[in-house]
N, C-alpha and C positions, 0 to 999 in steps of 0.2 A: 705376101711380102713381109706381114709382120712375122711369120713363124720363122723364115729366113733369116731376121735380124735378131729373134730372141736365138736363135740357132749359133750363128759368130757372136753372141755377147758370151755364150755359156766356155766357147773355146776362146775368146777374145773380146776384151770389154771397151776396145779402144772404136768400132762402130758404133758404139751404144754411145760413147763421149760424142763422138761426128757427129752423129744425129742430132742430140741435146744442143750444143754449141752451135748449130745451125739453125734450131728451134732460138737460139737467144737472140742470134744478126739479125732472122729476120722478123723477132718480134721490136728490137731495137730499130733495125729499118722502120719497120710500121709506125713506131712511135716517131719517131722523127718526121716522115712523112704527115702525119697529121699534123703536128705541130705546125710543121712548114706551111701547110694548106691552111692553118686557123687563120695565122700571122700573116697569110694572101690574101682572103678573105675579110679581115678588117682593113688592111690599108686600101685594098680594093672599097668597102665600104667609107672608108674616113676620104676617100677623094672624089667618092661619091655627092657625100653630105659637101665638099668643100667646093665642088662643080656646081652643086644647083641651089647653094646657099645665094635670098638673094641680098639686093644691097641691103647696107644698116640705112634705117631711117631714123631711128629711133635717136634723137639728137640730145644732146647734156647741159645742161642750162647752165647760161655763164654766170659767175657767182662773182661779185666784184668783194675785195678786200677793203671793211671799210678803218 
């Protein structure tokens, strides 16, 4: 397959661009897709921590103004 593709760049360099340019979307896909799955995976975790947070007990001492 490669020698085919070096074979139409040598008479024409516009499959060699195809290739490349399609090497870019779908390294660009990739990136995005991870991204996408980071930014799932925290709000999936931050509703996590906010589901099994439990109550506050932890109360603030009233402070009278004298």
């Amino acid at each position: 397959m490669s020698t085919l593709l070096f074979a139409l760049m040598r008479e024409n360099p516009l499959p060699g661009f195809a290739a490349a340019s399609l090497n870019v979307i779908v390294a660009m896909c990739l990136v995005a897709l991870s991204l996408l799955l980071g930014i799932t995976i925290a709000m999936i975790a931050w509703a996590h921590k906010l589901a099994t947070r439990g109550p506050n007990t932890g109360r603030l001492e009233r402070r009278t103004v004298a």
